[in-house]
Structures are given as C-alpha cells and as structure tokens.
C-alpha positions as CSV (number, residue, x, y, z in Angstrom):
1,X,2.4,8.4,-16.6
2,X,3.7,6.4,-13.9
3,X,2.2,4.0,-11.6
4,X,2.5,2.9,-8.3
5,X,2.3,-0.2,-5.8
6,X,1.7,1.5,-2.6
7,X,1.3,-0.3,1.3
8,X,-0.9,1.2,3.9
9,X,-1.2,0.6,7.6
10,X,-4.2,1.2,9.6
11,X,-3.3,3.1,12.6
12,X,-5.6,1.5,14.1
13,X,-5.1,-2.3,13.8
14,X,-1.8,-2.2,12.7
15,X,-2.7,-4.5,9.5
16,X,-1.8,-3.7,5.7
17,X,-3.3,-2.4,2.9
18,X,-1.8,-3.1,-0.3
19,X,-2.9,-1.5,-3.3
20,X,-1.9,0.6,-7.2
21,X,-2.7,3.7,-8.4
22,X,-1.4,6.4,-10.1
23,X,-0.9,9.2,-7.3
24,X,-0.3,7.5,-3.6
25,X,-0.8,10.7,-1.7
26,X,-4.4,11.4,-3.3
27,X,-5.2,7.8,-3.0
28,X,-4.4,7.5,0.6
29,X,-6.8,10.6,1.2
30,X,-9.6,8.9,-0.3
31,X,-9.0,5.6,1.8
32,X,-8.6,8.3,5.1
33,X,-11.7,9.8,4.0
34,X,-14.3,6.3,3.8
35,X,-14.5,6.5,-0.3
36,X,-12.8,3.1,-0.2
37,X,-15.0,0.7,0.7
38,X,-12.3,-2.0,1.7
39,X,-10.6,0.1,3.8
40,X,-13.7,2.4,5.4
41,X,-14.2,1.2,8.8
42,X,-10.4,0.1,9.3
43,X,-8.5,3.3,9.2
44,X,-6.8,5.9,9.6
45,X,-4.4,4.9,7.4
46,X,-0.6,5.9,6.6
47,X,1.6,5.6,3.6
48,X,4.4,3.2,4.8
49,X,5.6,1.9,1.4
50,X,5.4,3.0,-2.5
51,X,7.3,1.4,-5.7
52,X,7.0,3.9,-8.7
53,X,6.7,1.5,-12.1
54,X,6.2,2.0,-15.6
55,X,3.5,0.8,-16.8
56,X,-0.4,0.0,-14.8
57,X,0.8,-3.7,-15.4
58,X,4.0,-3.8,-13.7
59,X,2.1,-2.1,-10.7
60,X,-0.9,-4.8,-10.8
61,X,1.5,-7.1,-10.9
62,X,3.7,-5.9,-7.7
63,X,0.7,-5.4,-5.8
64,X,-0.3,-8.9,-6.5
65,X,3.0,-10.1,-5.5
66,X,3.1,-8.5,-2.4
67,X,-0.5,-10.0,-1.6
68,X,1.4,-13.7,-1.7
69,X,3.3,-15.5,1.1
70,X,6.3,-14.8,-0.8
71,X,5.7,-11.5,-1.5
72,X,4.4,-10.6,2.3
73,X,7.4,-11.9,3.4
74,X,9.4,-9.6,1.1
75,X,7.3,-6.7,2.3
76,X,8.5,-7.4,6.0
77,X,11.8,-7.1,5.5
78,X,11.2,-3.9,3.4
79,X,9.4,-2.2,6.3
80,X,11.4,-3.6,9.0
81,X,14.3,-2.1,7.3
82,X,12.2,1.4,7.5
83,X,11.0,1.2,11.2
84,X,11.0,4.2,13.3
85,X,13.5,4.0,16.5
C-alpha cells in the first residue's frame, strides 16, 4: 500500500493544508465535505500537491517536514513551479 503526503489550499483563504493518507482524492472529499474537523469551516479545498511514499512513516515524516520553516519554504518553490498562467 502506498502512502501519501498531500497539500491543500482553501479556496477561500488561500492558506495550506498539509496532511497523509493513503488515497488523496477520497481524503480531500472528506475535508470538502466538514468530516475534518481542522479544516471544516476553512474550505473548499483543492489538491495542489501529493508525494506518493512507501511506507505510513516516510509520509508522517514528509508531512512533518513540510510543516517546518525549512520545509514551507521547500513547499513554495514546489508550488510556484506549478502555478497556473
């Protein structure tokens, strides 16, 4: 089974979401849907970023990563690189 660190952005607000899981596309239904309670009142969300690993782990460990000065700064340049004309 693989596992996934996965970003969000609220449509809304503009700010990120950064999470793990095993499917993205059914977890970002459930934070679009208010199961989430993190993410219920801040949404509607979209997908903007996912890194497939191996193990639950390896995911934990990006996701916590990404959460860190370092690892936020990272995440910029990964999404700036994806930006929409």
């Amino acid at each position: 089974m693989a596992y996934f660190a996965y970003v969000l952005r609220s449509l809304t607000t503009g700010r990120l979401y950064k999470g793990h899981c095993s499917n993205p596309v059914q977890r970002l239904g459930q934070h679009n849907s208010g199961v989430t309670k993190s993410t219920k009142n801040r949404g509607p969300w979209e997908l903007v970023y996912q890194e497939e690993l191996d193990t639950r782990a390896q995911a934990v460990a990006r996701e916590r990563f990404f959460k860190s000065g370092q690892g936020r700064q990272s995440l910029k340049r990964l999404l700036e690189g994806k930006q929409r004309p």
